[in-house]
N, C-alpha and C positions, 0 to 999 in steps of 0.2 A: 415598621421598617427594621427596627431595632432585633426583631423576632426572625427574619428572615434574613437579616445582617449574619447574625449568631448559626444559623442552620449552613448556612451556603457559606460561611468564614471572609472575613474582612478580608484577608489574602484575596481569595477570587474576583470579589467585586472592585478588591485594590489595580487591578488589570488595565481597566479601564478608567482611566486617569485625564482630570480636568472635568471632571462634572458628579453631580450630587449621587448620591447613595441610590435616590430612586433612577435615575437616568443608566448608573451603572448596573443595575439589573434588570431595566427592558436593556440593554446592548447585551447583558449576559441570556438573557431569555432567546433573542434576536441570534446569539449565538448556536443556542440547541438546535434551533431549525436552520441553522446554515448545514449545521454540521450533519445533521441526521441528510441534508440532500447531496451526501455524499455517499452518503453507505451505499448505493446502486452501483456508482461507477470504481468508486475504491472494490468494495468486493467482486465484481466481475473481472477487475483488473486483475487482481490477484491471482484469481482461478485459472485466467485465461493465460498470465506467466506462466504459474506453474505448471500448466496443462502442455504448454507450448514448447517450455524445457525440456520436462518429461518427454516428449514424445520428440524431441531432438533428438537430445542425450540418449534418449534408448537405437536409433539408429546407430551412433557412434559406440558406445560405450556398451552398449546390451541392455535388454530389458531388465535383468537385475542389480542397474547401477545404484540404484535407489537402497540399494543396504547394504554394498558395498563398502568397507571400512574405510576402502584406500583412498574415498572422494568425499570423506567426512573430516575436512582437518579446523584448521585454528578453531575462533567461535563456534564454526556449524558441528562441530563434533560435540559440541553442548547441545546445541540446540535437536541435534538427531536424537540425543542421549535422553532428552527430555521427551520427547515425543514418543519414545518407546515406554518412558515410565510413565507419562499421560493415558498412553493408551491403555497399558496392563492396567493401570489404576482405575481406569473409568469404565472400560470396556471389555477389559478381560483375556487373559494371557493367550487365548486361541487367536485374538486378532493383532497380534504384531507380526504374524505373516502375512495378513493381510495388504498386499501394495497400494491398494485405494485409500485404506485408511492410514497409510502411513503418509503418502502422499497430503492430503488434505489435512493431517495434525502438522506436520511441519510449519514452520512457524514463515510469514513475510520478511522476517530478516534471514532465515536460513537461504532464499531465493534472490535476494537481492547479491547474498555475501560471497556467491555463483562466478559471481559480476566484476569481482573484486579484485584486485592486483594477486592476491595471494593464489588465487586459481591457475596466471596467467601459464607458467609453466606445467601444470598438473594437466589444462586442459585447452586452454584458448589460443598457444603457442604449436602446441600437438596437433590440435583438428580444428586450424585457423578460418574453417568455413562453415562453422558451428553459428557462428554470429548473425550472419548472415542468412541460415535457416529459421534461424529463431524471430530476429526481423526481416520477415520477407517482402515486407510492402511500406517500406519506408518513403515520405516526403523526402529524406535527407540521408545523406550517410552517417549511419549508426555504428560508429567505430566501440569496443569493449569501453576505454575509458567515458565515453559519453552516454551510453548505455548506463552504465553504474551510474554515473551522477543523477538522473533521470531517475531511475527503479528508488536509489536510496531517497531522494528528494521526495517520493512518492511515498513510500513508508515511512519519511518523518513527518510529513503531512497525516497521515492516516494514524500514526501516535497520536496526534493533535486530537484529529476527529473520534476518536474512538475511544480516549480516555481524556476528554472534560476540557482539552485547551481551545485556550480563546482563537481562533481565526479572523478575528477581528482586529487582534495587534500584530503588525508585522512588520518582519525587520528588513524586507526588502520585495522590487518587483515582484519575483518568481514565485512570491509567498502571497502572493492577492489570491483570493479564493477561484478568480476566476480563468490567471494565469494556470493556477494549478488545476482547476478540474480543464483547461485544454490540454494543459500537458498528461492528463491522462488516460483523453481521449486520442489525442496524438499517436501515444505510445501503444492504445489497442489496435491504431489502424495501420502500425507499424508490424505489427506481427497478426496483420491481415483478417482482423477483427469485426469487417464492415457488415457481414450481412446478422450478425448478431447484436453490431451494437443500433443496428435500425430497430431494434426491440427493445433492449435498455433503454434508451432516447424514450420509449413509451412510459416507461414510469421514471424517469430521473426528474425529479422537480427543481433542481439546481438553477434555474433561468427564473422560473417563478421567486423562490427565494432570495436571489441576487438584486432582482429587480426590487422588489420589497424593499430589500435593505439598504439600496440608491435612494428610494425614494422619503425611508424615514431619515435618510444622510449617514446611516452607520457605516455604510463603506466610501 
């Protein structure tokens, strides 16, 4: 245990607190497959935002808002900045004109950051029924402010999953794995997502894993 202590670090297995060394790495094990039965509905989500904005935003704004300087400000001006030198760097300087691929380098915080108070005069002030396009099938009224809290709680969730943290310690309801994979399925049938996610639903194992994890008691 001592050997696998040292590889995977006391830190990590320190996570999971009030039970022995071995018990803390079946919950950390118990962990990897929570988190991997995320990857179907985090990454559809994501595509299907930025897919959804895009193709808003390009009614209002034009189809070349997406390199537009004037709608790249605070953070997301790093993060455009980045994605142009990602892309020359890996792909090569012919495709930064490329819209597709700029489109899909852009980072899930550059989309959420959309969302944000900083936008509100640049754009959601201006073309106040942009929101509304964007969620067009909403359970509930999806005002900008509740929007962002939603998109960002979603990408701090997917931080989690996507780079090694535990989902198993949480600091509150909204952060139960199960809270959040509704809420992000909520959020695709909010922006009219239904007859795609009756196909995701075919391979998301998220139910299967939940249950497991009830039934060894880790959640």
């Amino acid at each position: 245990m001592e050997e696998i202590t040292n590889l995977l670090s006391e830190k990590r297995l320190a996570k999971y607190k009030g039970c022995s060394r071995e018990d803390a790495f079946q919950r950390h094990l118990y962990n990897s497959e929570l988190a991997e039965s995320f990857y179907q509905s985090l990454s559809y989500f994501e595509i299907i935002l930025r897919n959804k904005i895009d193709l808003v935003f390009s009614r209002y704004l034009g189809a070349d808002w997406i390199s537009d300087q004037h709608y790249h400000i605070g953070k997301n001006k790093n993060h455009y900045d980045d994605a142009l030198n990602r892309i020359e760097r890996e792909k090569g300087k012919e495709y930064l004109k490329n819209r597709d691929c700029l489109i899909s380098e852009l980072t899930f915080g550059y989309w959420s950051f959309l969302f944000s108070d900083s936008y509100k005069e640049l754009l959601w002030n201006k073309y106040p029924t942009m929101i509304a396009e964007i969620f067009d099938n909403p359970k509930y009224t999806l005002n900008l402010s509740k929007a962002y809290y939603q998109i960002n709680k979603i990408r701090l969730y997917r931080n989690k999953v996507f780079h090694y943290g535990s989902l198993l310690v949480m600091t509150d309801d909204m952060s139960r794995p199960e809270q959040m994979h509704n809420m992000i399925y909520s959020m695709c049938r909010s922006m009219n997502a239904n007859k795609l996610l009756k196909h995701i639903k075919t391979i998301d194992n998220f139910d299967d894993k939940y249950r497991k994890g009830k039934k060894l008691g880790l959640i």
